[in-house]
C-alpha atoms as an extended CHARMM CRD file, in Angstrom:
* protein
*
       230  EXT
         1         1  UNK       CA             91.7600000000       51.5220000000      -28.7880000000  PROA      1               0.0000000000
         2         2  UNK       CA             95.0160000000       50.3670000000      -27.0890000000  PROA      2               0.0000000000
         3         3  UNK       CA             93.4470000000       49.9630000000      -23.4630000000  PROA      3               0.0000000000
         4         4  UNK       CA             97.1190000000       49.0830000000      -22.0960000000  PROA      4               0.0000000000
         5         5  UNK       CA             97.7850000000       52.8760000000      -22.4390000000  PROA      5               0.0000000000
         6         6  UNK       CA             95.6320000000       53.6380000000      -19.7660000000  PROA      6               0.0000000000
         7         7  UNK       CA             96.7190000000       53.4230000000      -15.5180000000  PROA      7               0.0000000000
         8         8  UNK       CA             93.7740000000       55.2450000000      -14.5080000000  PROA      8               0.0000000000
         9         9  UNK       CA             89.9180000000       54.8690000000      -15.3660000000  PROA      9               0.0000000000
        10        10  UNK       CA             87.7380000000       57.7490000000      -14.1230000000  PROA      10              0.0000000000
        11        11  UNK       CA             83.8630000000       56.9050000000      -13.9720000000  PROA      11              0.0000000000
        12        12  UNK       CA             80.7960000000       58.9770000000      -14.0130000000  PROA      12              0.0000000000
        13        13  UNK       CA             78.4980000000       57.3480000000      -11.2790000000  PROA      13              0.0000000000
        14        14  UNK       CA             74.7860000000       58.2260000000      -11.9690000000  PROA      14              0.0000000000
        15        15  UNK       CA             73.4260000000       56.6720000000      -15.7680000000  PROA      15              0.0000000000
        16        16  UNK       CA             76.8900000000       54.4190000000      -15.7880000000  PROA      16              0.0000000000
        17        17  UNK       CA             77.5010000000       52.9100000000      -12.9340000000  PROA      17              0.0000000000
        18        18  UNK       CA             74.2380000000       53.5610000000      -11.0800000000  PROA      18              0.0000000000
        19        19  UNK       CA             70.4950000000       53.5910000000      -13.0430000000  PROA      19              0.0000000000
        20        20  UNK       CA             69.6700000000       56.8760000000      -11.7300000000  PROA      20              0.0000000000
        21        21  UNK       CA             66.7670000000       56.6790000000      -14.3970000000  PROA      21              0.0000000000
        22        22  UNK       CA             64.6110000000       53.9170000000      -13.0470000000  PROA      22              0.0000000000
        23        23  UNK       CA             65.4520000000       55.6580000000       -9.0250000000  PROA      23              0.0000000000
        24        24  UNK       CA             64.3270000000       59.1040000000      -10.7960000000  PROA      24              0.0000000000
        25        25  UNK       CA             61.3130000000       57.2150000000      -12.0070000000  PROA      25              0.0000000000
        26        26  UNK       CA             60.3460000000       55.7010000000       -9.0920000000  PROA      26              0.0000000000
        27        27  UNK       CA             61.0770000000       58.3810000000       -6.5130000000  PROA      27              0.0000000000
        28        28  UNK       CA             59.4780000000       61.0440000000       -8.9090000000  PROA      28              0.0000000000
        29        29  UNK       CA             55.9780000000       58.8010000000      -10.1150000000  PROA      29              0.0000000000
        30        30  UNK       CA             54.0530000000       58.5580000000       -6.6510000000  PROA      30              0.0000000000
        31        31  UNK       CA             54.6090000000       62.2090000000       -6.2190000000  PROA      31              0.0000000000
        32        32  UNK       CA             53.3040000000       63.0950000000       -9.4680000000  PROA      32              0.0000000000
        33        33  UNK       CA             50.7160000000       60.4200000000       -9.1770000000  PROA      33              0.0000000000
        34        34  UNK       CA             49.8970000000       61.5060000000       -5.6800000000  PROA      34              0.0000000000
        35        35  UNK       CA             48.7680000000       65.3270000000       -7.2780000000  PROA      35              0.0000000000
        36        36  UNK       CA             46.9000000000       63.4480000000      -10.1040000000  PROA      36              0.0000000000
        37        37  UNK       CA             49.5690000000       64.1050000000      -13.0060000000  PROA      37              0.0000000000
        38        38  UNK       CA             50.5780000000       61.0930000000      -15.3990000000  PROA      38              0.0000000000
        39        39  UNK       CA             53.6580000000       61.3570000000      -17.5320000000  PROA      39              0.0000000000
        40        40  UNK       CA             55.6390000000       59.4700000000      -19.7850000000  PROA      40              0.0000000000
        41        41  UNK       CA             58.7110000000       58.4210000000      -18.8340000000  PROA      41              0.0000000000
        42        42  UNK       CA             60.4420000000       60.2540000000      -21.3400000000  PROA      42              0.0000000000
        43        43  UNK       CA             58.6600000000       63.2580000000      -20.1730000000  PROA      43              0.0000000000
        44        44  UNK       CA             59.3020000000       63.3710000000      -16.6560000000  PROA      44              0.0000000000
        45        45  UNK       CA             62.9720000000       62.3550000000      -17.6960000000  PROA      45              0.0000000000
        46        46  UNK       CA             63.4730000000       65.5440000000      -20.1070000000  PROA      46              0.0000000000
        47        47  UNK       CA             61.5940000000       67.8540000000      -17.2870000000  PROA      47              0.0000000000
        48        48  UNK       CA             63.8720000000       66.2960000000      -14.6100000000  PROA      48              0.0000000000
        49        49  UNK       CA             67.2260000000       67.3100000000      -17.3640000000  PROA      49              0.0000000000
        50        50  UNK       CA             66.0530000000       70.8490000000      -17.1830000000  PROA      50              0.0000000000
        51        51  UNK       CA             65.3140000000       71.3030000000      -14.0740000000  PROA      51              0.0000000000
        52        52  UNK       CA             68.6130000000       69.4830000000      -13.0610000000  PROA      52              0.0000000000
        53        53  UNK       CA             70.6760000000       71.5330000000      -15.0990000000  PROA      53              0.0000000000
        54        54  UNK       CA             69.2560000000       74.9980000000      -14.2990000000  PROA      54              0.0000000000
        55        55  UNK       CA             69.7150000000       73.7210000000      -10.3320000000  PROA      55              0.0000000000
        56        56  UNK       CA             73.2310000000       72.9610000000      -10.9470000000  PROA      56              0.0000000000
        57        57  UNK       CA             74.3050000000       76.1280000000      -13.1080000000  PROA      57              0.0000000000
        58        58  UNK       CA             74.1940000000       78.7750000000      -10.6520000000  PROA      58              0.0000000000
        59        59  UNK       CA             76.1020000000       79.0720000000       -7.0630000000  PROA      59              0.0000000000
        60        60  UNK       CA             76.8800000000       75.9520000000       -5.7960000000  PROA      60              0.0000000000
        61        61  UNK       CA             74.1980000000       73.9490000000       -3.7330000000  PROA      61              0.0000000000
        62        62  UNK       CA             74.7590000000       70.6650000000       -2.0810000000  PROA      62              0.0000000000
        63        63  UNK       CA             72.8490000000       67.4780000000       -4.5240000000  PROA      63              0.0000000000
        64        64  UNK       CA             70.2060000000       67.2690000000       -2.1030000000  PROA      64              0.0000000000
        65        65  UNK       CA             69.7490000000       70.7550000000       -2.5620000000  PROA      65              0.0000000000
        66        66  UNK       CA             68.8940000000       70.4820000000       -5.8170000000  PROA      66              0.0000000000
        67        67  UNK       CA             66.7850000000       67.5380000000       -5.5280000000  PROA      67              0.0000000000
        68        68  UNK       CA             64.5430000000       69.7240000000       -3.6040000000  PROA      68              0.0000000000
        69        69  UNK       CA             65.0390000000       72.3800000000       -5.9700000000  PROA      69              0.0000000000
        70        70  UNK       CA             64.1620000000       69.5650000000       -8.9960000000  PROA      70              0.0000000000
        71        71  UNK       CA             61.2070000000       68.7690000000       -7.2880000000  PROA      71              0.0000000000
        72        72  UNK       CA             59.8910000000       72.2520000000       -6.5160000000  PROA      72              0.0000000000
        73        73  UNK       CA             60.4680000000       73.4850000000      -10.0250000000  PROA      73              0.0000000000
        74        74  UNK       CA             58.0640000000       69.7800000000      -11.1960000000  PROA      74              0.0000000000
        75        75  UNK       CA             55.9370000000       71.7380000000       -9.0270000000  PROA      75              0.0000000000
        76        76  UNK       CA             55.6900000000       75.1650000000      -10.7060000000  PROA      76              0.0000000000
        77        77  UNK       CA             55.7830000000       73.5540000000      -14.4040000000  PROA      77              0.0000000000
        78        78  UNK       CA             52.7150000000       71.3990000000      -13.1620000000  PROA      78              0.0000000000
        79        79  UNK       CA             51.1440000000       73.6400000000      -11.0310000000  PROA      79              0.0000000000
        80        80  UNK       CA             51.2190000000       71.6940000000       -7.4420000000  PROA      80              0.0000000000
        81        81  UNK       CA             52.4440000000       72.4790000000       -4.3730000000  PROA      81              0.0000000000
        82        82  UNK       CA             54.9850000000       69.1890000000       -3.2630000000  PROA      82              0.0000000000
        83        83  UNK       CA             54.5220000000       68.8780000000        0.7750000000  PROA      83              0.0000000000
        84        84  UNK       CA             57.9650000000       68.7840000000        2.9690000000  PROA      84              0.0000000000
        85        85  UNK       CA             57.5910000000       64.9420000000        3.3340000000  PROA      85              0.0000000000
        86        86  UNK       CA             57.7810000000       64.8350000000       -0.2010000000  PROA      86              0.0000000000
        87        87  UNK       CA             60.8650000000       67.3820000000       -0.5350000000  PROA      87              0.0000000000
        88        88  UNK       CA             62.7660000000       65.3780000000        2.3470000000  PROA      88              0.0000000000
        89        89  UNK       CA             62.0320000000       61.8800000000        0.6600000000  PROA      89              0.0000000000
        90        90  UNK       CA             63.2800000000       63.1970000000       -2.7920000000  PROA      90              0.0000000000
        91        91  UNK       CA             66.4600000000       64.9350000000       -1.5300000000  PROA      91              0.0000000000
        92        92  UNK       CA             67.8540000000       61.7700000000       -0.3610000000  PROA      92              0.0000000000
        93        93  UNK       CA             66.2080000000       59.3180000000       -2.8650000000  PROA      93              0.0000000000
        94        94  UNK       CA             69.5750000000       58.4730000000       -4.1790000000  PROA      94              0.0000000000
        95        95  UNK       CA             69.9870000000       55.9190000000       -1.5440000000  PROA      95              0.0000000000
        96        96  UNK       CA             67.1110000000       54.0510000000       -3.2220000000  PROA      96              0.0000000000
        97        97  UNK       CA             69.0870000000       53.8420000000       -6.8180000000  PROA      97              0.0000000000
        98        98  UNK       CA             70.1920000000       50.8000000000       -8.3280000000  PROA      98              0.0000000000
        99        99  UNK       CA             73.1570000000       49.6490000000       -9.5280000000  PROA      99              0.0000000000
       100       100  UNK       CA             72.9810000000       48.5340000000      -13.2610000000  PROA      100             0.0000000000
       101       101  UNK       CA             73.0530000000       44.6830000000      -13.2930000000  PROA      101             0.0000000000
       102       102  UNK       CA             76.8320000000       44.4690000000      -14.4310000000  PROA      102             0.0000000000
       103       103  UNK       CA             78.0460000000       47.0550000000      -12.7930000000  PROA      103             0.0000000000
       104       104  UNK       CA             79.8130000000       45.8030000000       -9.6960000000  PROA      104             0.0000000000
       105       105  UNK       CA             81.3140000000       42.4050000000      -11.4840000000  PROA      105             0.0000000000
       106       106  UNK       CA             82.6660000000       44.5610000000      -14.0430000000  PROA      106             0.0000000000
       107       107  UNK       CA             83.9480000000       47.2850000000      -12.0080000000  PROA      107             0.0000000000
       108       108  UNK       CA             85.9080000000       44.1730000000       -9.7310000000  PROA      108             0.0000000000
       109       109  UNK       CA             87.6070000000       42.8020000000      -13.1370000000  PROA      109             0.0000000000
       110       110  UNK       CA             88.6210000000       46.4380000000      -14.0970000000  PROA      110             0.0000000000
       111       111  UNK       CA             89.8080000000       47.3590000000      -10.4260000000  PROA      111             0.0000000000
       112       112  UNK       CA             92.5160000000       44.4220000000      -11.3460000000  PROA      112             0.0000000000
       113       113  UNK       CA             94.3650000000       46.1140000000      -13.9970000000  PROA      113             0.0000000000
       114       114  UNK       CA             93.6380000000       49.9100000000      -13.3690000000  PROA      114             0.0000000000
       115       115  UNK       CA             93.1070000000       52.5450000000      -11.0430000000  PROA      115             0.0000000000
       116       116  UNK       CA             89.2090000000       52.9970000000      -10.7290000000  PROA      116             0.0000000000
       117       117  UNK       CA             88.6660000000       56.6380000000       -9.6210000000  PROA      117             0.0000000000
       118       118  UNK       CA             84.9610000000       58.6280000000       -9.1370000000  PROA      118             0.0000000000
       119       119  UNK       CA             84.1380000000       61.9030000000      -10.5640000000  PROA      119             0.0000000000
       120       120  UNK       CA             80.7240000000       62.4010000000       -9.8410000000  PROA      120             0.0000000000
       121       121  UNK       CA             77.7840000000       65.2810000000       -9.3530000000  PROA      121             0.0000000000
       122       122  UNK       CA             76.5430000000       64.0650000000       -6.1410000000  PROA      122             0.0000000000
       123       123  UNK       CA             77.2870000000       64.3210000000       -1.9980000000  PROA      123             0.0000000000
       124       124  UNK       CA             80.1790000000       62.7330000000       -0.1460000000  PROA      124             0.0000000000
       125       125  UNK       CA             77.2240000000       61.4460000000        1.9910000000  PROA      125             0.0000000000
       126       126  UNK       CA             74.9390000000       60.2670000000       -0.6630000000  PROA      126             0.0000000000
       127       127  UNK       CA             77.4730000000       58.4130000000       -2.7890000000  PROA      127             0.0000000000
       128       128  UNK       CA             78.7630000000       56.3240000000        0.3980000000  PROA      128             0.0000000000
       129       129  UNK       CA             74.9960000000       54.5360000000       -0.4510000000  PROA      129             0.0000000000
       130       130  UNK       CA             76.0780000000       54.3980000000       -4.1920000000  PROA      130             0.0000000000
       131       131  UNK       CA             79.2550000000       52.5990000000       -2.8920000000  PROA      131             0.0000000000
       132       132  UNK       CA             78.1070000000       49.5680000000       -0.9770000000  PROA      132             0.0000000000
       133       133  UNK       CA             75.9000000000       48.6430000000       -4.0560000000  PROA      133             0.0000000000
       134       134  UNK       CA             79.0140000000       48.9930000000       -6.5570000000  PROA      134             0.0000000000
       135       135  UNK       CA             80.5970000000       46.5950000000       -3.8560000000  PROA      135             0.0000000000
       136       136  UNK       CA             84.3210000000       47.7940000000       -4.2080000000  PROA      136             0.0000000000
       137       137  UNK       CA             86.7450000000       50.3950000000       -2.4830000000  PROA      137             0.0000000000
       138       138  UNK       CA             87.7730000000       53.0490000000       -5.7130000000  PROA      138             0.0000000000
       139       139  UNK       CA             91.2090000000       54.5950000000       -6.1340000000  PROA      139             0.0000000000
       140       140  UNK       CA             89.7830000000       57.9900000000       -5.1750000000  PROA      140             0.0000000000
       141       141  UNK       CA             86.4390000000       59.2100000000       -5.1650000000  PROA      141             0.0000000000
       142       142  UNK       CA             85.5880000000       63.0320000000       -6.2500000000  PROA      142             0.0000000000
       143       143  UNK       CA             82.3910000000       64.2320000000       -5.3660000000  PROA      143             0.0000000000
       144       144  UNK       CA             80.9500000000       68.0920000000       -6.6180000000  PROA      144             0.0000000000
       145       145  UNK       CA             80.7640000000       68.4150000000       -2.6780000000  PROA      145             0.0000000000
       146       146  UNK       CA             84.5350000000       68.1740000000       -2.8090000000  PROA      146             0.0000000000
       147       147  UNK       CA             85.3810000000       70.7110000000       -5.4170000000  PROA      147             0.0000000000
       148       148  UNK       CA             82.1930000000       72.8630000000       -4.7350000000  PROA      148             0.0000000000
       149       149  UNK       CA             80.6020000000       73.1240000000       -8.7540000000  PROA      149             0.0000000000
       150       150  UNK       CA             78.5420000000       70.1890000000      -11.0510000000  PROA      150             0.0000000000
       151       151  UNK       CA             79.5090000000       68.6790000000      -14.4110000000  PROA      151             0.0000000000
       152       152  UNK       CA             79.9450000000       69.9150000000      -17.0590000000  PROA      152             0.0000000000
       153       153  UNK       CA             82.2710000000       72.2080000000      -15.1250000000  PROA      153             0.0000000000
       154       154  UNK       CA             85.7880000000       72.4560000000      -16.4590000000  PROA      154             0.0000000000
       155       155  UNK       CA             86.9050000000       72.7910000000      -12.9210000000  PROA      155             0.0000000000
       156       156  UNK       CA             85.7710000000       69.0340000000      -11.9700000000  PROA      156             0.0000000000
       157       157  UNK       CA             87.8710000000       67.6050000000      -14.3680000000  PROA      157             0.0000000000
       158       158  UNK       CA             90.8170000000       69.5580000000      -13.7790000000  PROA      158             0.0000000000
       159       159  UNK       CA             90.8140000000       68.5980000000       -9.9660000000  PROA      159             0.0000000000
       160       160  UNK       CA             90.2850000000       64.8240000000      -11.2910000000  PROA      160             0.0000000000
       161       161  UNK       CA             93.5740000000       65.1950000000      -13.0310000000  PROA      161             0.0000000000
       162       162  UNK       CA             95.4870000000       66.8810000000      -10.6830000000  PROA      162             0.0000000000
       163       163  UNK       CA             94.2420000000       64.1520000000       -8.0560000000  PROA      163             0.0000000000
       164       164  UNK       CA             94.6730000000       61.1520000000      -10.1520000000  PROA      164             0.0000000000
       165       165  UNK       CA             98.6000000000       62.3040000000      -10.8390000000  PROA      165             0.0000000000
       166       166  UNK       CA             99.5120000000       60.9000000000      -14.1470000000  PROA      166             0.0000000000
       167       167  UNK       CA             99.7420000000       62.6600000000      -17.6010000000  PROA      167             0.0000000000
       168       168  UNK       CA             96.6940000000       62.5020000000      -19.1820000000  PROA      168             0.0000000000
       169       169  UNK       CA             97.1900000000       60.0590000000      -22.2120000000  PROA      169             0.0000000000
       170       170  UNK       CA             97.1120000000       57.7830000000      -19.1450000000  PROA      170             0.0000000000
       171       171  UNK       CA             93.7660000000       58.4590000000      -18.1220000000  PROA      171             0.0000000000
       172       172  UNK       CA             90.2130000000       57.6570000000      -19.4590000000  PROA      172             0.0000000000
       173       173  UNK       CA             86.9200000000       58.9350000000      -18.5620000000  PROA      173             0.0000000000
       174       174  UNK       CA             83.9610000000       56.1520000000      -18.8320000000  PROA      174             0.0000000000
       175       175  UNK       CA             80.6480000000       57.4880000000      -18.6430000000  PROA      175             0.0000000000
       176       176  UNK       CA             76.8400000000       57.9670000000      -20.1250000000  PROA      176             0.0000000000
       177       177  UNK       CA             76.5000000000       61.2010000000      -20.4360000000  PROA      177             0.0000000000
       178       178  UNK       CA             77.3160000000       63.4710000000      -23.9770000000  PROA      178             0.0000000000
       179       179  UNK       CA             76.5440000000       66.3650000000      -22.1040000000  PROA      179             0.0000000000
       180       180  UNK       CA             78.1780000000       65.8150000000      -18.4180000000  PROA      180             0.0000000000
       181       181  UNK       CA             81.3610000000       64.2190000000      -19.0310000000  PROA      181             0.0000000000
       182       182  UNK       CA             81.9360000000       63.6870000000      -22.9670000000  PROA      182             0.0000000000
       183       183  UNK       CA             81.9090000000       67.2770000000      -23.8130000000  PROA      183             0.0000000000
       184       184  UNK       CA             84.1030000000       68.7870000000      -20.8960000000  PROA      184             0.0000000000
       185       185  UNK       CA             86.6130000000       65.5580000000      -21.1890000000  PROA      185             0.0000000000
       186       186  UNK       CA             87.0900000000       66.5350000000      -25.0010000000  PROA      186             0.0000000000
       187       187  UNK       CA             87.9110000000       69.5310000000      -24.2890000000  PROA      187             0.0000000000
       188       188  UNK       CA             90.5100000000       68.8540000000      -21.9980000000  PROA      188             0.0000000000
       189       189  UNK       CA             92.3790000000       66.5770000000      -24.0780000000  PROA      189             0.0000000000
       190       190  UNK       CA             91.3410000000       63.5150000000      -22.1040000000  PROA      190             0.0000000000
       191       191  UNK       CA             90.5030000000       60.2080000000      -24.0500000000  PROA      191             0.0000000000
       192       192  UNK       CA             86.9420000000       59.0080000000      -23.0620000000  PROA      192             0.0000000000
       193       193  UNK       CA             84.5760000000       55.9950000000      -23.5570000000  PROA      193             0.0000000000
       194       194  UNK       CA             80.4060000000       56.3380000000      -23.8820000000  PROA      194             0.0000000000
       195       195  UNK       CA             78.8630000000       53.6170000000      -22.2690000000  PROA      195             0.0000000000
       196       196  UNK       CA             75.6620000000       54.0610000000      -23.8740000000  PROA      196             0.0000000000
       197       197  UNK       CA             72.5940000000       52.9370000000      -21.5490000000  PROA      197             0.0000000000
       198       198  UNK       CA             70.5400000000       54.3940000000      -23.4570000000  PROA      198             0.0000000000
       199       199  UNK       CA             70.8930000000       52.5800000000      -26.6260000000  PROA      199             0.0000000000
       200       200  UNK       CA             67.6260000000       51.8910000000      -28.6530000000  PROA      200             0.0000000000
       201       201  UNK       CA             65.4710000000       54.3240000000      -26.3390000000  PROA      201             0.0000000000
       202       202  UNK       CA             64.4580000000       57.6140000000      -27.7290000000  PROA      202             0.0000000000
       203       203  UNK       CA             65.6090000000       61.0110000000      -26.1830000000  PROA      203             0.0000000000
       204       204  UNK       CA             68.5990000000       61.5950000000      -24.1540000000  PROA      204             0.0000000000
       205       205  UNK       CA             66.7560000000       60.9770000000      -20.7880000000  PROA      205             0.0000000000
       206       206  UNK       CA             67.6290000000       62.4780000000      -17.7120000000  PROA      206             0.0000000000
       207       207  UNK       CA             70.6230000000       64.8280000000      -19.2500000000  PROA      207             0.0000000000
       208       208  UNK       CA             70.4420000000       67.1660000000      -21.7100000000  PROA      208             0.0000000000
       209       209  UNK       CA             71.3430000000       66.8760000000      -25.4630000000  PROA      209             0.0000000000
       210       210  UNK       CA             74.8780000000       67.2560000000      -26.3920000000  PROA      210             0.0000000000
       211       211  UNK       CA             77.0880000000       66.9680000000      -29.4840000000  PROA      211             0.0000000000
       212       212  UNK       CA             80.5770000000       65.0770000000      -28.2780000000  PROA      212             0.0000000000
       213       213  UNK       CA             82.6360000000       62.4940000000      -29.8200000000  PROA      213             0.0000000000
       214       214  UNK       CA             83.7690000000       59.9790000000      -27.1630000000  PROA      214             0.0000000000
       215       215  UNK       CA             86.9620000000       57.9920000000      -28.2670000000  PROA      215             0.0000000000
       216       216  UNK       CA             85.4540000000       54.5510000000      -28.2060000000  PROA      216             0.0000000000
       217       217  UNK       CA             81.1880000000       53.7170000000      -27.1810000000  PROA      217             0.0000000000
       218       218  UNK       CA             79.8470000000       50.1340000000      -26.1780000000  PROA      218             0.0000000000
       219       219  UNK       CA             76.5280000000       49.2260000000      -25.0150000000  PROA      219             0.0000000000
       220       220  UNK       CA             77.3570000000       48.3200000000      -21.1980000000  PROA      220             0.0000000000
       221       221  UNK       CA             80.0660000000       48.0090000000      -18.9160000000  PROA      221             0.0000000000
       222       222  UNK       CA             80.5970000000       44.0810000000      -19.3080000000  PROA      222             0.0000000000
       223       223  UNK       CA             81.2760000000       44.9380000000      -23.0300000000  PROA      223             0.0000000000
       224       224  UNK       CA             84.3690000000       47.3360000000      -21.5450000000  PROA      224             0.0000000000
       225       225  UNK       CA             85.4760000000       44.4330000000      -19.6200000000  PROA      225             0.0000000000
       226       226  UNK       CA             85.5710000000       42.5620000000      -22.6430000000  PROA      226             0.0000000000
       227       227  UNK       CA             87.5280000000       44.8560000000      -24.5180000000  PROA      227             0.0000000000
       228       228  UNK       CA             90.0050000000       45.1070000000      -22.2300000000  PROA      228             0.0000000000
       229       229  UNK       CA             90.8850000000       41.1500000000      -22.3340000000  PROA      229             0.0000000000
       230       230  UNK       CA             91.7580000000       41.3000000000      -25.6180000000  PROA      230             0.0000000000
């Protein structure tokens, strides 16, 4: 891949920039732990997919909203009852998410050649915690609170474009997940790259399966940067 083509570099946040797995984990374990019910990892990660993705697919509902929503579906699955503490701590958990150990280095190198821009499923609110970890002002950043629907959605990427305001063979979309960004970037002609977090764990993890064939995939964002000297 020619990465001079490209102005513009749009990023999924949550499982590429930010480990939303190991915050999912740890926000989501003393709950479960708390109403005596061990899981894998795996597990809670493919119940947290579904629930995440059924939350997201109907009228719109602010991320916290659905946190709840996550959390109260664990609930009927495992047969518990989570208490309001529990709902309030959950639905703003994102706070508590890491950033992936290259993340912000990387994401300063790249800011020098193109336009970093955020298209993310998440709260104007929320990701302002998300953004003093990443440690760098973006281009733009487009929240689902800003265009009022969740990724996969057509619509999200369409606003991206329109926002960003250059064709689209000057664009590409870096992010983790097949189902979230690969698939609805495809199909809109855009040119992506799968940073694959995942690679050498079994499952998909905390999004659901989906067939897509990104442009270009490497193992972590450092290996991007890399790629991009050349």
């Amino acid at each position: 891949m020619n990465f001079a083509q490209f102005e513009v570099m749009t990023f999924d946040c949550y499982g590429t920039l930010i480990d939303w797995e190991t915050g999912l984990l740890r926000a989501l374990r003393p709950v479960l732990s708390g109403h005596e019910i061990e899981l894998t990892d795996e597990k809670i990660l493919e119940y947290y997919a579904k629930f995440e993705t059924e939350a997201e697919s109907g009228s719109y509902q602010p991320y916290k909203q659905v946190l709840e929503t996550v959390l109260r579906a664990f609930g009927r699955e495992l047969h518990f009852e989570p208490t309001q503490e529990q709902l309030d701590e959950f639905s703003t958990c994102v706070r508590m998410w890491p950033a992936f150990p290259d993340s912000a280095r990387a994401l300063a190198e790249l800011k020098r050649k193109f336009k970093l821009v955020i298209l993310s499923n998440i709260d104007d609110d929320l990701f302002a915690f998300s953004q003093e970890k990443l440690g760098i002002r973006f281009h733009d950043v487009i929240t689902a609170e800003q265009v009022g629907s969740y990724k996969p959605a057509l619509r999200n990427f369409k606003v991206a474009i329109a926002r960003v305001g250059v064709p689209k063979g000057r664009i590409l979309h870096v992010a983790q997940s097949l189902f979230h960004d690969h698939q609805p970037a495809k199909e809109l002609g855009l040119k992506t790259v799968w940073v694959n977090r995942r690679q050498g764990k079994s499952g998909p993890g905390a999004t659901p399966p989906a067939e897509a064939k990104p442009d270009f995939e490497v193992p972590d964002l450092q290996s991007l940067v890399e790629l991009t000297r050349v």
